[in-house]
N, C-alpha and C positions, 0 to 999 in steps of 0.2 A: 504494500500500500504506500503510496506518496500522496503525503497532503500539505496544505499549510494552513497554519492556524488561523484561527477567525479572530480579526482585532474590534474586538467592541466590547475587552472588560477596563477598569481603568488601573491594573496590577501592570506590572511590568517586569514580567520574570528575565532571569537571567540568565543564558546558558551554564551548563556546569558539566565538568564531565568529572569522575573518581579517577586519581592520582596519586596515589600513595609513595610518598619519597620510599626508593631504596633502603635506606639509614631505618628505616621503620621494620620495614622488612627484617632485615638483618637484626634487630633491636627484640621482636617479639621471637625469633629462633636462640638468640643467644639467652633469651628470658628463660624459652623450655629446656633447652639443655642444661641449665641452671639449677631448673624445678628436680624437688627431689618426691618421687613415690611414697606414698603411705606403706606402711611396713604391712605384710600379708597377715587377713585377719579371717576369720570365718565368717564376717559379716562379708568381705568385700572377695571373698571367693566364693559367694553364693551362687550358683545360678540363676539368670538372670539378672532383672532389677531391681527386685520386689526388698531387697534391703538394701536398693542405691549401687552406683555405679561397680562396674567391675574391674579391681587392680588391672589385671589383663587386661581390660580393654582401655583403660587409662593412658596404660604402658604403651599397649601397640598402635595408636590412634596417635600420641603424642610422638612416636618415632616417625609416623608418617605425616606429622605435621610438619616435622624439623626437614624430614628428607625427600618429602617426594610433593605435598602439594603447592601448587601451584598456583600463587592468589592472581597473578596476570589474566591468566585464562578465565579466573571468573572477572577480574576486572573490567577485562572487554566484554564481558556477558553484559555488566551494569553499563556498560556506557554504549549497547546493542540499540540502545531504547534512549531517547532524548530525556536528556535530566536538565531538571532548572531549581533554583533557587530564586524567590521571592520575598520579600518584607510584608507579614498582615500584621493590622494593628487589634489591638484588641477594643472592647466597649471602654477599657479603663483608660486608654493611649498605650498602652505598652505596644513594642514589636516585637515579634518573633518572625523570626526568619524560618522557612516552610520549604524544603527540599519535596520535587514530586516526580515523577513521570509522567509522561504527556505523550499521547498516540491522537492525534485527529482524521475523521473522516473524511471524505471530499465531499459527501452529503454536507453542508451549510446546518440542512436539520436534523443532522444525526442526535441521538439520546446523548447529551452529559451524563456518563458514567461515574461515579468517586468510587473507589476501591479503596478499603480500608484494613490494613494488617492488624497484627496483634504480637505479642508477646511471648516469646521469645523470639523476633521477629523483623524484619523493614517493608520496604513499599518492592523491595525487588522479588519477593518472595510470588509478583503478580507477571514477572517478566516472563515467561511461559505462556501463563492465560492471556498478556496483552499479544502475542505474538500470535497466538490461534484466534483471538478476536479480530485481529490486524491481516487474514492473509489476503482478502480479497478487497475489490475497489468499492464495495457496496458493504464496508464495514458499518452497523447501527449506531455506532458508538464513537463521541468525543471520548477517551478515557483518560481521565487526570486519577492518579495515584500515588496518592501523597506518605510520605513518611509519616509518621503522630511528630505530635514536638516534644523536643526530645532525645527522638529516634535518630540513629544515622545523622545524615544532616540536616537535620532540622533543631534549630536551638531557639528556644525561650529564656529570658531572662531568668537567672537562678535565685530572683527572690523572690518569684512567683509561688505560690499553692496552685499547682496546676490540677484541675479535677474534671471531670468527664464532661460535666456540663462545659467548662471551658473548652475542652480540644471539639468540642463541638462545634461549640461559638465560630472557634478558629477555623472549623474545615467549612460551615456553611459562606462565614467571609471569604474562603476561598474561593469557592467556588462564585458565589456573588463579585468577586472580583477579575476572574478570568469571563464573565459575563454570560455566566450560569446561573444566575439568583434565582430567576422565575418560574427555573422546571430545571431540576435533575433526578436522576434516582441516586440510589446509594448501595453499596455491596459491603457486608461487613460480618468477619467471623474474630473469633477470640474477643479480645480490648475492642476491637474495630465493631463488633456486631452492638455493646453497648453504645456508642456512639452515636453508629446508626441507628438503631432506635432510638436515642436523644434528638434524632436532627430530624427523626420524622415525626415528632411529640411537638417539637418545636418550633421549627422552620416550617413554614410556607413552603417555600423552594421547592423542598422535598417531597417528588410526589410517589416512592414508590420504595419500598427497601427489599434487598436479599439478604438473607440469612442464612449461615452453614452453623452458625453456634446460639445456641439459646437457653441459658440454660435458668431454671426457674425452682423452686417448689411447686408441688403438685398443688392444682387449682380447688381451691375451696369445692367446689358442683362442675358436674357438667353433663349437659343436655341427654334427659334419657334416651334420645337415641342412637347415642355414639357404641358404635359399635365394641366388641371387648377387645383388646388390645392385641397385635400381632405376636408370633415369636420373634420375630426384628425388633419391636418395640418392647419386648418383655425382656429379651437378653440388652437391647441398650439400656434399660433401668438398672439392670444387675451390674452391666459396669460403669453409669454414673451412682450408682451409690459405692460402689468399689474406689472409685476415685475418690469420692468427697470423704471417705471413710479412714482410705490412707494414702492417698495422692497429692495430698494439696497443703501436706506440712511444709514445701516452701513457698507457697503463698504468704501462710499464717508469717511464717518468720519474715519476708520481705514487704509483709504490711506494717510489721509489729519492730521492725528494726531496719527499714530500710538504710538508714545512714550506715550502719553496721556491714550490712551486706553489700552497699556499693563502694566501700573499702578494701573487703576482701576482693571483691570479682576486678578491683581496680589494682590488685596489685600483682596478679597473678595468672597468666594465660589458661595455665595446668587447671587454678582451679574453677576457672569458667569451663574448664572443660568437662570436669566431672561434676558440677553444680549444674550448667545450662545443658553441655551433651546430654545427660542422660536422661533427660526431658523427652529430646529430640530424637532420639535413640529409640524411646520406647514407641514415637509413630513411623518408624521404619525408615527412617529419613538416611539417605546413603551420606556414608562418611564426609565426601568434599561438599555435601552443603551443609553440613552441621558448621565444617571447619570454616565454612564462609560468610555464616551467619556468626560464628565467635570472633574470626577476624576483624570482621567488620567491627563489630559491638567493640574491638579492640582499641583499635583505630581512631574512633569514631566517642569512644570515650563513654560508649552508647549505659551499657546495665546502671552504673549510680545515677544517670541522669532519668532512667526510662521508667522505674517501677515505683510512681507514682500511682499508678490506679489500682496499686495491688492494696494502698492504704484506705481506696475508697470501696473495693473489691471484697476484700477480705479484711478480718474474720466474719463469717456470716453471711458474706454474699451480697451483690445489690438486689433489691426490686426492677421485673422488669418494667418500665414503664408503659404503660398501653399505649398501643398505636392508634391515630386517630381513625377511625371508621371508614373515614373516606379516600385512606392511604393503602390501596393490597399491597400485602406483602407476601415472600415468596419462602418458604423452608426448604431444604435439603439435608435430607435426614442418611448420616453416614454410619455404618456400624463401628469405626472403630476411631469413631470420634470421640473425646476425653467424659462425655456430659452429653448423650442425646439421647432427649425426649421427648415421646409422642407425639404425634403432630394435632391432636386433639386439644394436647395442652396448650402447645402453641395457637392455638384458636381462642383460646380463650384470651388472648391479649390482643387482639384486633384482629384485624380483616384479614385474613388467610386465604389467598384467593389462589395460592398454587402451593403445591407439595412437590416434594421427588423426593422418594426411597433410594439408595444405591445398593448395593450388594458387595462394593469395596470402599474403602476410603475412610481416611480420618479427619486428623485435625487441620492438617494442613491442605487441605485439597485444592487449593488454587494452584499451587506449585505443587505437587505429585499425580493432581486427575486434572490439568487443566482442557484437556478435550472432551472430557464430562460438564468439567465446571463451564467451560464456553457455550456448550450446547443450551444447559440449563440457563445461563443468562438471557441467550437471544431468545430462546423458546417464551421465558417471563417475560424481557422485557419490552424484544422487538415490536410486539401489536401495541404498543402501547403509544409508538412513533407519532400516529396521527392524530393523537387526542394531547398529548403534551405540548404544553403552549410553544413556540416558535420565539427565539429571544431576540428581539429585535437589536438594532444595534444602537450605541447607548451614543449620544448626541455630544456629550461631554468627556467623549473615549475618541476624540478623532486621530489622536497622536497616538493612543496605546497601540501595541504589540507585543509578540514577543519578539527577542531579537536573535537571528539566527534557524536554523534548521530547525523545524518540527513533524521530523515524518520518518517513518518506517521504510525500509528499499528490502522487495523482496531478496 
């Protein structure tokens, strides 16, 4: 696909591409050879994960970190996909600077898509799915996909309380500033799926969300004629109560000590590895993108900066907010997602106007099923093309753009 952006919002993103000095490079390999192994214990030669990472695989994942991966190769992955950096302000004046990806249609009225990550996580984790959404000239989709702030590159002022309701604020002035305000939808799983649901409670804008993570208490009633629950649906309860039961003791600790935890993860590659790997580990996520998601966060300075919503998150979970009525929203219900449940339940929080069951996939599905997850989008979102308002172009935007390249080459 080759497009170019449509100038009628009044933001002015920046090109940006990822560059990591050499010296850095060399600096996080001389850190792991440094690192020294936990001494062999019965808990950490268990099989499996089920009591936390495994020495062995601490060991042989951090040799191949030193000796064989290769961050280049994924660097030109991240700069495969036009990156920019932009300045939004907040309701209060503040700025934060908002790192995203950006793919445009040559449709003029293609859907505004926002895609939203989560935790342990960035916006490239969408580079896959933007790339199956992106191969043809009759793509539905502007898609902006932004880093949270925070994340990657995107930085907020560090004496901010940043909380969900904020990164919401912040991603709907996004998108009201690239001159999406009056019609987008939104896609959000993990951290990203609260949001979205915040920005469809709140914003106007917002007329439509996807969902791959939702995760709730079981609803007060529900309609007697919902029918009795699947074995899909029976064995995903068995493993989100499995999770919440003993899964999510580092949540609790990175709500309850965040400053604590982003001192460790700050001074130590090793032991981002065995703290965040074995997260990522447990949804089947092959070695050089775990190690690309740690690099990063490395680099990027990302974990003490990011796990802020783990204090609004946890302990005890949010409420999920109801979705307005006149907003459908779409579910995708994966089996070996960390927390999925019924799609009945998810009815009971507004308009539920599309479902999909899968038969594989978890937490991460945007980056492991993105030719599932693409289908499911266009199938939701596509009809929705001609009933979404049309953004005209904004009278007081006659100078905005972006500057430089914004398109995909097959």
């Amino acid at each position: 696909m080759v497009s170019s952006a449509p100038s009628i919002g009044i933001l002015r993103p920046r090109p940006f591409r990822v560059s990591i000095p050499q010296t850095e490079l060399d600096a996080i390999k001389t850190l792991l050879r440094l690192g020294r192994l936990p001494p062999s214990t019965f808990e950490n030669s268990h099989a499996g994960t089920s009591l936390g990472a495994r020495r062995d695989w601490i060991h042989d994942s951090t040799k191949y970190w030193i000796d064989k991966y290769d961050w280049r190769i994924h660097e030109a992955q991240m700069n495969s996909v036009p990156n920019y950096l932009v300045d939004v302000q907040d309701d209060d004046g503040e700025v934060h600077t908002i790192h995203f990806l950006a793919s445009f249609a040559k449709d003029k009225n293609a859907i505004p898509l926002l895609l939203l990550h989560g935790c342990p996580s960035t916006c490239y984790e969408f580079i896959p799915l933007i790339k199956r959404l992106s191969l043809s000239n009759s793509s539905p989709f502007h898609i902006i996909a932004p880093s949270l702030p925070n994340f990657a590159f995107s930085a907020s002022p560090p004496h901010i309380n940043l909380t969900m309701a904020a990164v919401a604020c912040l991603m709907d002035k996004l998108m009201s500033g690239l001159g999406y305000g009056s019609s987008y939808v939104v896609q959000g799983g993990d951290i990203g799926s609260f949001v979205a649901r915040m920005m469809a409670v709140r914003y106007h804008g917002c007329k439509a969300v996807h969902l791959n993570f939702n995760p709730m208490t079981p609803p007060t009633s529900l309609p007697s004629n919902i029918p009795p629950l699947t074995e899909a649906e029976q064995k995903g309860l068995q493993r989100a109560n499995k999770f919440m039961s003993s899964g999510t003791t580092y949540a609790t600790i990175q709500s309850t000590n965040p400053s604590t935890m982003g001192a460790v993860m700050s001074c130590s590659p090793g032991a981002s590895l065995a703290w965040t790997g074995e997260k990522l580990l447990e949804q089947n996520m092959p070695l050089d993108m775990i190690l690309t998601t740690l690099t990063l966060y490395w680099f990027t300075q990302t974990y003490a900066r990011s796990i802020y919503a783990y204090r609004e998150l946890f302990p005890g979970g949010a409420s999920t907010p109801t979705l307005p009525t006149d907003d459908p929203s779409l579910y995708i219900h994966k089996p070996f997602e960390v927390i999925p449940v019924p799609a009945c339940w998810v009815a009971t929080t507004g308009k539920l106007s599309f479902v999909r069951y899968h038969k594989t996939g978890g937490h991460f599905a945007a980056q492991l099923s993105p030719a599932e997850f693409a289908n499911d989008l266009i199938e939701f979102f596509g009809p929705m093309k001609n009933t979404l308002a049309t953004v005209p172009p904004s009278p007081t935007a006659s100078n905005a753009s972006f500057d430089g390249d914004t398109h995909l080459t097959d």
